[in-house]
KEZA-306546 format. One record per residue (C-alpha): residue number from 1; chain; x, y, z. Coordinates in steps of 0.25 Angstrom, whole numbers, padded with zeros to 4 digits, m for minus. Last residue first. Example, Ala and Ser with C-alpha at 12.3 -4.5 7.8 and 13.67 -1.06 7.14 Angstrom:
KEZA-306546
R,pos,unit,px,py,pz
R,2,A,0055,m0004,0029
R,1,A,0049,m0018,0031
//
This chain:
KEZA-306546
R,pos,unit,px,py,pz
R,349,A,m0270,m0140,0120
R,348,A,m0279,m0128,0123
R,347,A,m0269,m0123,0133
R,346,A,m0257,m0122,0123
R,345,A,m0266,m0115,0113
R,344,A,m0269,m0105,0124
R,343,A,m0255,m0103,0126
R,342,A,m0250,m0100,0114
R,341,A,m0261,m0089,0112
R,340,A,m0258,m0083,0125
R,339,A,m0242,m0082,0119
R,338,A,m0247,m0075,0106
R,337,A,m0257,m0065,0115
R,336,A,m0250,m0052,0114
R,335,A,m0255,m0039,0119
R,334,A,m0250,m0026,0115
R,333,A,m0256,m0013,0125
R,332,A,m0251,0000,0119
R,331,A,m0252,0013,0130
R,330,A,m0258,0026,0129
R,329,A,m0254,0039,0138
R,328,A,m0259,0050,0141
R,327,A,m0252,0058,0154
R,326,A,m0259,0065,0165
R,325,A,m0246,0073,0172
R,324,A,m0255,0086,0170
R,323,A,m0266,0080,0176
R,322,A,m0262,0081,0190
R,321,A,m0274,0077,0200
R,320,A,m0264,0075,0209
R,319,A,m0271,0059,0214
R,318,A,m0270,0057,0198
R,317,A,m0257,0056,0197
R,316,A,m0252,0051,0186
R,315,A,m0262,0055,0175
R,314,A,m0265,0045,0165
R,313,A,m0274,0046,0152
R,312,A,m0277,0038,0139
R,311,A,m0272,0027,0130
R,310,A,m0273,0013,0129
R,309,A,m0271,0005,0114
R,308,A,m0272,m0011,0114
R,307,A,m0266,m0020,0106
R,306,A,m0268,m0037,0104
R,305,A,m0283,m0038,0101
R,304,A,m0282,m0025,0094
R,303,A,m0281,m0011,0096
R,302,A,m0288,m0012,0108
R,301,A,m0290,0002,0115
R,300,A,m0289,0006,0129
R,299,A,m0293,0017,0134
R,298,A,m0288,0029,0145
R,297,A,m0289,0035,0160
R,296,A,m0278,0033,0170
R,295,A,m0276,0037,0183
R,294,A,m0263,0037,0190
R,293,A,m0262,0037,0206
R,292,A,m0249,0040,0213
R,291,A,m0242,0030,0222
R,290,A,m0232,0036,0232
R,289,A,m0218,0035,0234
R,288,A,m0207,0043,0240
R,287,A,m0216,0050,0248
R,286,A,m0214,0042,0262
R,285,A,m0200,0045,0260
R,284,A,m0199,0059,0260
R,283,A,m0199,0063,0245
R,282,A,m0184,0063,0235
R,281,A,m0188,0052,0225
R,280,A,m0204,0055,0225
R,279,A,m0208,0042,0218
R,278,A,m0222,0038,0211
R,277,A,m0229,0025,0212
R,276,A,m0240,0023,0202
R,275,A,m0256,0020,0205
R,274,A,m0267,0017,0196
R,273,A,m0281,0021,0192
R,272,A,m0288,0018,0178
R,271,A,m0299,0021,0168
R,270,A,m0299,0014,0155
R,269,A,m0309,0015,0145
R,268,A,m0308,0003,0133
R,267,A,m0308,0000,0119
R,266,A,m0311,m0011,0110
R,265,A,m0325,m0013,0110
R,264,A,m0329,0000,0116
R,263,A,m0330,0005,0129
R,262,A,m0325,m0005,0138
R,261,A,m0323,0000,0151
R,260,A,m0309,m0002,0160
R,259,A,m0310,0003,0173
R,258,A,m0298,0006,0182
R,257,A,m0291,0002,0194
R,256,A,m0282,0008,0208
R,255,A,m0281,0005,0222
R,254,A,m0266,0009,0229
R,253,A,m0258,0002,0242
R,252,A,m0244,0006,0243
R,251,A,m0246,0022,0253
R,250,A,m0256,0015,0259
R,249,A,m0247,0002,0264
R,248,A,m0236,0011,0271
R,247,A,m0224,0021,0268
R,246,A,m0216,0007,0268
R,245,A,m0222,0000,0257
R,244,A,m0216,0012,0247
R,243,A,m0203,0010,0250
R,242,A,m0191,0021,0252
R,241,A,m0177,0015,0245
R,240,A,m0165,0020,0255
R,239,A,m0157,0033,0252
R,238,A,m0146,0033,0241
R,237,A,m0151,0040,0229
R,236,A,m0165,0039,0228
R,235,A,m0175,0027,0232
R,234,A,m0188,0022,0230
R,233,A,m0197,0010,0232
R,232,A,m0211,0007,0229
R,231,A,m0223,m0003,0233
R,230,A,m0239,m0002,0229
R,229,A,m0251,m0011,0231
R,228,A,m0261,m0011,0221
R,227,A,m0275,m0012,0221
R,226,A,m0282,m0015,0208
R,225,A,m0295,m0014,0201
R,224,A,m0300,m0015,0188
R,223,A,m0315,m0013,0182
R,222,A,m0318,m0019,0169
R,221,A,m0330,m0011,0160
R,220,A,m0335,m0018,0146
R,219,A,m0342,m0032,0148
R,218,A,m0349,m0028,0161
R,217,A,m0337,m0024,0175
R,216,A,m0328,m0033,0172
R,215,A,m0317,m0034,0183
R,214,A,m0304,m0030,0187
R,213,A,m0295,m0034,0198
R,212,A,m0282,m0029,0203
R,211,A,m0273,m0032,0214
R,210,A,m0257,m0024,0213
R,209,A,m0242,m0026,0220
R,208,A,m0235,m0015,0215
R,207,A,m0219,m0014,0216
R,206,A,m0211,m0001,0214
R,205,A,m0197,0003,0214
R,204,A,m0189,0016,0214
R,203,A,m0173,0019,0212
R,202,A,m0170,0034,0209
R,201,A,m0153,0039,0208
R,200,A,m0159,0045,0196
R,199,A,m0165,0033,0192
R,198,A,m0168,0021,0194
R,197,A,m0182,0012,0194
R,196,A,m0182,m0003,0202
R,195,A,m0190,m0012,0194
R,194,A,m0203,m0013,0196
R,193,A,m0213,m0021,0205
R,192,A,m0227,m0025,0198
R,191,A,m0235,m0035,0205
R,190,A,m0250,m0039,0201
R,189,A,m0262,m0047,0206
R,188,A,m0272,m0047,0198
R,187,A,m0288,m0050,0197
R,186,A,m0298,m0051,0187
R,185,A,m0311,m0050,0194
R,184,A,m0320,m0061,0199
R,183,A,m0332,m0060,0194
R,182,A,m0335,m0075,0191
R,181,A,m0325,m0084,0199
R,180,A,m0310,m0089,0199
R,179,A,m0306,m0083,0184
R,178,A,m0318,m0072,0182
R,177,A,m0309,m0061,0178
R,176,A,m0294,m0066,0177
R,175,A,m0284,m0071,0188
R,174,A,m0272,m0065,0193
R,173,A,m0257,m0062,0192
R,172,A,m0248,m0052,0190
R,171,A,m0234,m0048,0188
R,170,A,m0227,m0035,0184
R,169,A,m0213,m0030,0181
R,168,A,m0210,m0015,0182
R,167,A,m0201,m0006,0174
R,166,A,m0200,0009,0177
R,165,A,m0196,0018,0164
R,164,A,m0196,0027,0169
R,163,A,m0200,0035,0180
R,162,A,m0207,0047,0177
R,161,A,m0205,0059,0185
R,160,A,m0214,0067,0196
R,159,A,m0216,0081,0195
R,158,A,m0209,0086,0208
R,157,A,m0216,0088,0220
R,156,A,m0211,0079,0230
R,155,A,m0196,0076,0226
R,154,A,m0189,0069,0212
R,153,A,m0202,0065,0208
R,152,A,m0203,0048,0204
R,151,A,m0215,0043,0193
R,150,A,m0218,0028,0189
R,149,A,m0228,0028,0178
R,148,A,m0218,0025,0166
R,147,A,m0219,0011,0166
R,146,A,m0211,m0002,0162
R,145,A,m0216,m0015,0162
R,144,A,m0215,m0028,0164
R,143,A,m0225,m0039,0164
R,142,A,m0230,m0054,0171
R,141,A,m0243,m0059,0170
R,140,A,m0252,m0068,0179
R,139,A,m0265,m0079,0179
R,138,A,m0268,m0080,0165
R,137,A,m0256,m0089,0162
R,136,A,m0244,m0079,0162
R,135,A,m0248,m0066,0154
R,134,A,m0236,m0056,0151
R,133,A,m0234,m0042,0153
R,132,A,m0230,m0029,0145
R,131,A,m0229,m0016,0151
R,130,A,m0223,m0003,0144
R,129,A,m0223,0012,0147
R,128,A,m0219,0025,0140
R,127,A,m0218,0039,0147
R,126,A,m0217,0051,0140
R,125,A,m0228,0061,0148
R,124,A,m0239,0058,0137
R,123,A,m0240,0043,0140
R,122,A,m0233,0029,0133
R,121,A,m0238,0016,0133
R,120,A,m0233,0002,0132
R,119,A,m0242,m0011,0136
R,118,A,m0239,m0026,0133
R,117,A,m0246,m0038,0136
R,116,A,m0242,m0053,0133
R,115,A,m0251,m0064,0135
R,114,A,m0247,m0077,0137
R,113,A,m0257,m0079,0148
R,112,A,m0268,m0070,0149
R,111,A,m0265,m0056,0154
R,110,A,m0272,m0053,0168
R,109,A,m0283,m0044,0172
R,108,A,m0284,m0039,0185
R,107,A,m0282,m0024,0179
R,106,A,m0268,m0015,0183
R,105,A,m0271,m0001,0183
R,104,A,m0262,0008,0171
R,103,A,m0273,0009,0161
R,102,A,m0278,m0005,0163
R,101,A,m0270,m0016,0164
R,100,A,m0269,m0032,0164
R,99,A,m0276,m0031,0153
R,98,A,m0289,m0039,0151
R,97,A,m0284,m0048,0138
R,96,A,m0296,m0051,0127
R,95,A,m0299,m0063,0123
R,94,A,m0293,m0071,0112
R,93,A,m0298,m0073,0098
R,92,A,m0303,m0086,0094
R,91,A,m0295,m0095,0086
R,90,A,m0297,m0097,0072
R,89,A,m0306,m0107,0066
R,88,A,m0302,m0114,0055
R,87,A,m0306,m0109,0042
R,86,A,m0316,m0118,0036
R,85,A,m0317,m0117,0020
R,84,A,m0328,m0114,0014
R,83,A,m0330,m0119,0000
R,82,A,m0336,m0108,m0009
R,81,A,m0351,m0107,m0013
R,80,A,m0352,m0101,m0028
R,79,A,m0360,m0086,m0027
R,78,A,m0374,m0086,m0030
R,77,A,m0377,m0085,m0046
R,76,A,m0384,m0070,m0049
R,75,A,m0375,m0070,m0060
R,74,A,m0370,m0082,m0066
R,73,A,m0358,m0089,m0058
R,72,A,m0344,m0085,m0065
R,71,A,m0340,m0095,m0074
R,70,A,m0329,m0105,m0069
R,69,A,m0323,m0115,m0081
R,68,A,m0329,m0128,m0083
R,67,A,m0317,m0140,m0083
R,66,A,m0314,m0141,m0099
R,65,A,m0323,m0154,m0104
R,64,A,m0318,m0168,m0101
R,63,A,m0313,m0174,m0116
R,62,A,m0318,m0191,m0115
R,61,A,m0307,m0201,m0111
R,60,A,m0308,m0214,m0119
R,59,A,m0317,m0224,m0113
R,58,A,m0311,m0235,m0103
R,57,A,m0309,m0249,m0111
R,56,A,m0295,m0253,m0107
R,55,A,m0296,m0247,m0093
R,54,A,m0284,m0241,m0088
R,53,A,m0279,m0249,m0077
R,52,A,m0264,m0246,m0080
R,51,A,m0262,m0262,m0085
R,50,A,m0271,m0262,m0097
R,49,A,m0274,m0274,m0103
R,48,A,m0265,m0282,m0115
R,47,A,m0272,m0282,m0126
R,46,A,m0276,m0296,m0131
R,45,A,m0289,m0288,m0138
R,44,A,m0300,m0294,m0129
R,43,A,m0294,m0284,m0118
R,42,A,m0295,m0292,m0103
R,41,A,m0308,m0292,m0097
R,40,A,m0309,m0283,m0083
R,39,A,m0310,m0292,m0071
R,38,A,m0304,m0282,m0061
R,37,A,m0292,m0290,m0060
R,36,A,m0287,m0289,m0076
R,35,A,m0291,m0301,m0084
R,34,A,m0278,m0310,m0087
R,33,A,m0275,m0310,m0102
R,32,A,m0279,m0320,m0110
R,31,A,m0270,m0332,m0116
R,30,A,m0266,m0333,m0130
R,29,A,m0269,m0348,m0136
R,28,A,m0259,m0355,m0143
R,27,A,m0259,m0356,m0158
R,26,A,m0258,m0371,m0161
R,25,A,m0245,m0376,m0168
R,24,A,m0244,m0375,m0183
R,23,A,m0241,m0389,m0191
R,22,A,m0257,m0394,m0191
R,21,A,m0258,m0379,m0200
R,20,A,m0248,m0383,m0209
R,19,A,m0256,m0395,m0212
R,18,A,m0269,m0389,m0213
R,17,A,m0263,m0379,m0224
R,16,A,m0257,m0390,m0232
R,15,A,m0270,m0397,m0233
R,14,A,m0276,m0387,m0235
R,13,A,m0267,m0384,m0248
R,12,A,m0266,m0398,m0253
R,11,A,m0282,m0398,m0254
R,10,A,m0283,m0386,m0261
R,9,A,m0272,m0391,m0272
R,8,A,m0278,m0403,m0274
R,7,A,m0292,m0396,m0276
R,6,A,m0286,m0388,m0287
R,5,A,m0279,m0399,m0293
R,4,A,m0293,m0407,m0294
R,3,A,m0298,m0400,m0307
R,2,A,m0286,m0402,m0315
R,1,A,m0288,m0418,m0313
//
C-alpha cells in the first residue's frame, strides 16, 4: 500500500498539468516583416529594419590616416607641373594713325573715325598754339584751332606783329593710301576759313582751300604734297575791306610739302615747307596781303602709342633769308582712340 502512493501522487500531477494545459488558447503565430524592395532579408532577430537606408550589416568605420603633409621635392627632383590656365586672348593692338600734319604742311592722311586728335605747342618768340580735330568715318574730320602764325606790320617796313590768338575751323575729306587702286596716294581735300580777327580798330580774315597727297616711298620715307589755294581780307578804321582774290590768281595760288623718314623705330625727321598770310594794315592796296613761306625742319618722337613729342626749327620767312625771327618750337600730340574702339566692336557685330 505504501509503495503505490508515490505513483498515485505522479499520476494525479500529470494529469493535472494536461488538463490545464487543454484549458489555454493556442499561441497565435507572429507574422514576418515585409522584405525591403531591393530583396535584402529582413533581420532574423524580430528587429524592426532600418528605415534611413543604412545597412544593417555594413562593417564598422576603420581610422583613415592624417591626409600626407607637402615635403619639398628631393634635390635634384624636376620641378611639379602646374595646371595652365587659358587666358583669353586680348585684342590686338591698333595700327598706327598717319597724322593729318607734318610740321606745319598739311599730309593726305586722314584720322580714322572716332579718333580724337590734339596738338599744343609753344615757340621761343612766346606764342602758343592748339588744334584738336575729330575723325568722322574714315572719309573726313572736322577741328578748330587757334594759331600764332598769322602776322600784321603797322606800314611796309616795320617788324611784323603776331596776331593772336586767331581761331580757325577746319574740315576734310578723303581717302587713304591704296583705297580705290594699288599706289594711289592718300589724298585730302581740306578747307580752313577763320574767324574774323580784331584789334586795334584791325579786322582781318582768311580762308584756304588745300589738295595734298602723300605716299610711301619703302617701309620708312613718306613723301607729301599739297597745293593750296589762298583767300584774305582786311580792313582798318573806316575804309572798305581789300581782298585778296582780286589782286589775281598768282598772288592766291602756293605749292608747298615735306618728307618724313623713319630713322629709328620710334622716331621720325621731318622737313617741311608751308605758306601763312601776312598783313600790312596801312600799305597800298595790292600789298596789303601777301603769302610768305615758312620752312620748318624738326623730329617727331613717340612717347607712346597715344603721345607724341615734335620739336625743332622754324624761320617765318624764308624767301628773306632772315634767320633772326627763326624760332624753336615743340609741340605735344595726345591721340585718343576710346570712341574708335567703340566703333569697331559696333562693326564687327
Amino acid at each position: 500500500m505504501s509503495m503505490n502512493v508515490p505513483k498515485l501522487l505522479i499520476a494525479g500531477a500529470v494529469a493535472l498539468t494536461a488538463g490545464v494545459a487543454t484549458a489555454q488558447p493556442l499561441p497565435v503565430p507572429i507574422p514576418l516583416p515585409t522584405p525591403p524592395p531591393d530583396g535584402t532579408p529582413p533581420p532574423t532577430d524580430g528587429t524592426p529594419p532600418p528605415t534611413d537606408g543604412t545597412p544593417t550589416d555594413a562593417p564598422p568605420p576603420v581610422d583613415q590616416p592624417p591626409p600626407p603633409v607637402d615635403q619639398p621635392p628631393p634635390l635634384g627632383a624636376p620641378p611639379p607641373i602646374e595646371s595652365i590656365t587659358e587666358v583669353p586672348a586680348s585684342e590686338p593692338p591698333p595700327p598706327p594713325i598717319d597724322l593729318p600734319e607734318l610740321l606745319l604742311a598739311p599730309s593726305g592722311a586722314m584720322l580714322p573715325a572716332g579718333v580724337i586728335y590734339s596738338r599744343s605747342g609753344v615757340d621761343t618768340s612766346g606764342g602758343l598754339s592748339s588744334d584738336m580735330r575729330f575723325g568722322l568715318g574714315d572719309v573726313a574730320e572736322f577741328g578748330v584751332a587757334v594759331t600764332d602764325l598769322i602776322r600784321g606790320r603797322e606800314a611796309s617796313g616795320l617788324t611784323p606783329r603776331r596776331l593772336a590768338p586767331f581761331y580757325t575751323a577746319t574740315f576734310r575729306m578723303g581717302l587713304a593710301e591704296d583705297r580705290l587702286f594699288r599706289h594711289q596716294p592718300a589724298l585730302a581735300l581740306g578747307f580752313r576759313k577763320s574767324f574774323e580777327y580784331e584789334a586795334d580798330n584791325h579786322r582781318a580774315r582768311i580762308a584756304e582751300l588745300h589738295l595734298a597727297a602723300s605716299g610711301h616711298v619703302g617701309t620708312r620715307t613718306t613723301v607729301h604734297l599739297n597745293g593750296s589755294f589762298w583767300d584774305a581780307s582786311v580792313e582798318t578804321g573806316d575804309e572798305g575791306a581789300v581782298l585778296l582774290h582780286d589782286q589775281g590768281l598768282g598772288r592766291q595760288f602756293r605749292v608747298g610739302g615735306g618728307v618724313a623718314v623713319r630713322a629709328v623705330e620710334d622716331a621720325d625727321i621731318l622737313i617741311d615747307y608751308a605758306w601763312m598770310p601776312e598783313f600790312c594794315f596801312t600799305c597800298s592796296a595790292p600789298n596789303r596781303t601777301r603769302l610768305r613761306p615758312i620752312l620748318s625742319w624738326g623730329v617727331r618722337y613717340d612717347l607712346a602709342s597715344w603721345a607724341q613729342l615734335q620739336s625743332g626749327v622754324r624761320v617765318p620767312d624764308i624767301g628773306d633769308a632772315n634767320l633772326l625771327d627763326a624760332q624753336i618750337f615743340g609741340q605735344l600730340t595726345l591721340i585718343n582712340r576710346s570712341i574708335e574702339r567703340v566703333v569697331d566692336r559696333q562693326r564687327r557685330r
